[in-house]
Steps between C-alpha positions, in 0.01 A plus 500: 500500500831446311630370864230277557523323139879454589412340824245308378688349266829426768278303664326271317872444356525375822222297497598308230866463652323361802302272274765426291813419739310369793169382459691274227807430645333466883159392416358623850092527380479762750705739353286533194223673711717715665661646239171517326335691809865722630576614177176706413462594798878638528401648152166715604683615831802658280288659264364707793887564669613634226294806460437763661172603564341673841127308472425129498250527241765723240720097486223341391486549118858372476410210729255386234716604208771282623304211590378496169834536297627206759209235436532584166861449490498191690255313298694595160815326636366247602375422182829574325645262765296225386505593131884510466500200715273282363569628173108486439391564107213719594426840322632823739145635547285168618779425769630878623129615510430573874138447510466194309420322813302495854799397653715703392278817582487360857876478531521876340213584804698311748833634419333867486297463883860371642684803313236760614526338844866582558436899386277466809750388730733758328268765553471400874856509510507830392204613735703321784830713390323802528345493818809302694790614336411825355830694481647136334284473174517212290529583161674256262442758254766729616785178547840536344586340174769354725230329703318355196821362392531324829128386540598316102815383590320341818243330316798323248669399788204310667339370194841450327637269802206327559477397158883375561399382853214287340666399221748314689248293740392155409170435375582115573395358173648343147569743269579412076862629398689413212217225431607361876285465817687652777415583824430866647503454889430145649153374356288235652460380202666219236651657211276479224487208217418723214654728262515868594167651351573907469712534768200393768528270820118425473419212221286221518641146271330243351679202446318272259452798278794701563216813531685784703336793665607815644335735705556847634685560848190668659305134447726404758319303815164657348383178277475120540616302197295165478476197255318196419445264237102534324367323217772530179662773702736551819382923652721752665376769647604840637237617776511776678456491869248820598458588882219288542709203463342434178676423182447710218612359161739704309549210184550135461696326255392173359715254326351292261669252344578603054270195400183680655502712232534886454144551349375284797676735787323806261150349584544464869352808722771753593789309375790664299746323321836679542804274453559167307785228465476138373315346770342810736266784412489752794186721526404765726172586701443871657385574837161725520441850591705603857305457805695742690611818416844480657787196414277299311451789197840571514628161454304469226644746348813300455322150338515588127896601537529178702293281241717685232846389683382119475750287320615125490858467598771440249256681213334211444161630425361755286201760580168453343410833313167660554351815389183667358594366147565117643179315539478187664240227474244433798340192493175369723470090516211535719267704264680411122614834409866673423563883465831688434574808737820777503723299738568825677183453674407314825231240514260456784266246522236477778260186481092575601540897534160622628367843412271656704295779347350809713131609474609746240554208276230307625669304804572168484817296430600212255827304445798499237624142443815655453725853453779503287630793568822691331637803621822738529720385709510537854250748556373612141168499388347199324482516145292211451293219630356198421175363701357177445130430640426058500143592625357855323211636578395553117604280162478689209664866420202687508430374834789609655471804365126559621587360816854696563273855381225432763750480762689858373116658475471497914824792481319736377122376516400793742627784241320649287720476152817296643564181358795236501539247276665229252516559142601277228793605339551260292419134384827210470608112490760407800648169334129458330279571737291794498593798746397838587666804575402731717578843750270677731366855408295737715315839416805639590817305345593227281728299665607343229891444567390196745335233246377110594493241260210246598419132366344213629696148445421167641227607748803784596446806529852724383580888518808635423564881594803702382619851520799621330597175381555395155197278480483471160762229530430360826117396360662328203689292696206345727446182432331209618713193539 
């Protein structure tokens, strides 16, 4: 087993090597797969030549021990690439735990199939030594230390000049030294008008603002950059091109001019401020959840580091600071009302959201005005939500609560002792005006951690649901303009 750990561990040495010298330096996509499929499979079949057994079935157990130490052992590097890399500030357990995701275990069964595949074809190697060449058993078991050292010294050699053989071609681009666009190769390309920006070739400038923006090397000929002038704003995005031909978008930038107002850019749906100078204030807007599974996620991947790399030229702006402890003020013309919110969250807003209920709630469908969502950025939960009704179905307090309780009977209306409902918890003023507060509770659970605030204003209809929010603040803030 000792032999097959050491093996094991030679190789996917070499995998990164590969990875590392010439999928970088090179950049042929093909390569990737290859060494991906070759190397397992290279892996499996050596874990069966190197012992010496006289049934097919006696290899096995090693087969599967050594596909599992190699998986394993990929998966952690990987990681500790990408960690020491991207010098991430996540706790050791959350990011090195190898079954925190689906994808993950896929890539752990993937690598695992393609490992136990090659102790196959090693076994039918085996098979196919014994019955052709019978008095000329292979058995890497019983090699030399003398041949080991050769079989290393080989693998330097190749890996060590083509490292040197790569690192000498052109990758015909401009590369940053010394603060200095220079060229690498002949590229068909003008030599870029901005500052160097980390040492990267791939930027995108705004003029008028002096907004810079770089982006990762593997972006490269995978996303249109687009721009146009809107209302109060001029857009940039960064879309993704899927293999549908589609565009995908990974994040905009809009640059609104510093007389708009910061509170203003706060209020608009999915906005966030980021940078300000004297006369710009740049904000940011995130793409939604990936489409497809393949570039697309992994681009996104990149979009915080490359909203986090933003700058103005010359260090003429400053970053806007934002947090859990930083509120910010939203404020609806439309309807007369302002709330403050942690400007770490993302707001949403969705104009005449229907709801449609199933027969276990009675069926049936009505409309919200409008959803004023805030949530975790990108892909977090929401925390809270505001929904406006202009035409309710009831007027008073206790008739939304009748009405809301008749619809939660039909869950449970053909069980003997199950119930759901809405209980009062307790009885408020938002800004004056009389409010409930309520949860749901069933025979079975309180579910009081998710509460609704409900009042009627105007002819409007308003609930407010939080979780895990400090609400107590946010509900002293409401006000009607």
């Amino acid at each position: 087993m000792k032999k097959t750990i050491i093996l094991n561990t030679i190789l996917i040495a070499i995998g990164f090597a590969v990875y590392t010298f010439l999928l970088n330096l090179l950049q042929p996509n093909w390569l990737g797969g290859v060494t991906f499929l070759a190397l397992p499979i290279l892996a499996g079949a050596l874990t069966v030549l190197v012992q010496n057994k006289n049934r097919s079935y006696q290899y096995l157990p090693k087969v599967l021990a050594g596909s599992i130490f190699y998986t394993f052992l990929v998966i952690f590097l990987i990681k500790l690439h990408i960690y020491i890399l991207e010098n991430l500030n996540l706790s050791l357990w959350p990011h090195f735990n190898p079954f925190s995701d689906k994808d993950q275990l896929f890539i752990h069964g993937a690598l695992a199939g393609i490992y136990l595949l090659g102790g196959l074809i090693g076994i039918v190697i085996r098979g196919a030594n014994l019955v052709f060449l019978p008095k000329h058993k292979f058995d890497l078991n019983n090699l030399s230390k003398q041949t080991y050292a050769i079989i290393a010294a080989a693998c330097l050699l190749v890996f060590g000049g083509g490292a040197i053989f790569a690192s000498m071609l052109s990758k015909n681009i401009w590369v940053c030294e010394n603060g200095q666009w220079v060229k690498d190769g002949a590229p068909n390309y003008d030599k870029p008008k901005v500052a160097c920006i980390n040492g990267t070739p791939y930027f995108w400038n705004d003029g008028p603002s002096g907004l810079e923006i770089s982006y990762p090397e593997n972006w490269r000929g995978k996303i249109d950059i687009s721009h146009h002038e809107e209302e109060n704003k001029r857009v940039v995005k960064f879309d993704y091109k899927n293999s549908n031909g589609e565009n995908e978008m990974l994040f905009s930038v809009s640059i609104f001019s510093a007389d708009f107002g910061l509170d203003k850019i706060f209020s608009l749906p999915n906005e966030r401020p980021i940078l300000k100078t004297d006369k710009h204030i740049i904000a940011v807007s995130v793409g939604e959840l990936p489409q497809e599974a393949g570039g697309y996620a992994m681009l996104r991947e990149n979009v915080d580091e490359v909203i986090e790399l933003m700058r103005i030229s010359g260090g003429r702006g400053e970053r806007i600071a934002s947090g859990a402890d930083i509120w910010r003020k939203y404020q609806d013309d439309k309807y007369g009302f302002s709330m403050d919110y942690p400007s770490n969250l993302r707001l949403k807003i969705s104009d005449d959201f229907v709801i449609k209920y199933s027969d276990n709630y009675g069926g049936g469908e009505k409309t919200i005005s409008k959803v004023i969502n805030f949530a975790v950025p990108y892909t977090g939960p929401g925390l809270m939500n505001v929904s406006i009704y202009e035409n309710p179905e009831t007027k008073t307090l206790d008739e939304w609560l009748k009405k809301e309780n008749e619809r939660l009977s039909h869950r449970y209306k053909d069980i003997e002792g199950r119930f759901l409902r809405y209980v009062i918890d307790e009885k408020i003023k938002v800004d004056g005006v009389d409010a409930i507060v309520v949860y749901q509770e069933s025979d079975m659970e309180k579910y009081d951690y998710n509460k609704e605030v409900i009042f009627f204003k105007d002819d409007l209809l308003f609930t407010i649901y939080y979780r895990n929010l400090e609400h107590e603040r946010l509900l002293k803030s409401f006000e009607f303009l």
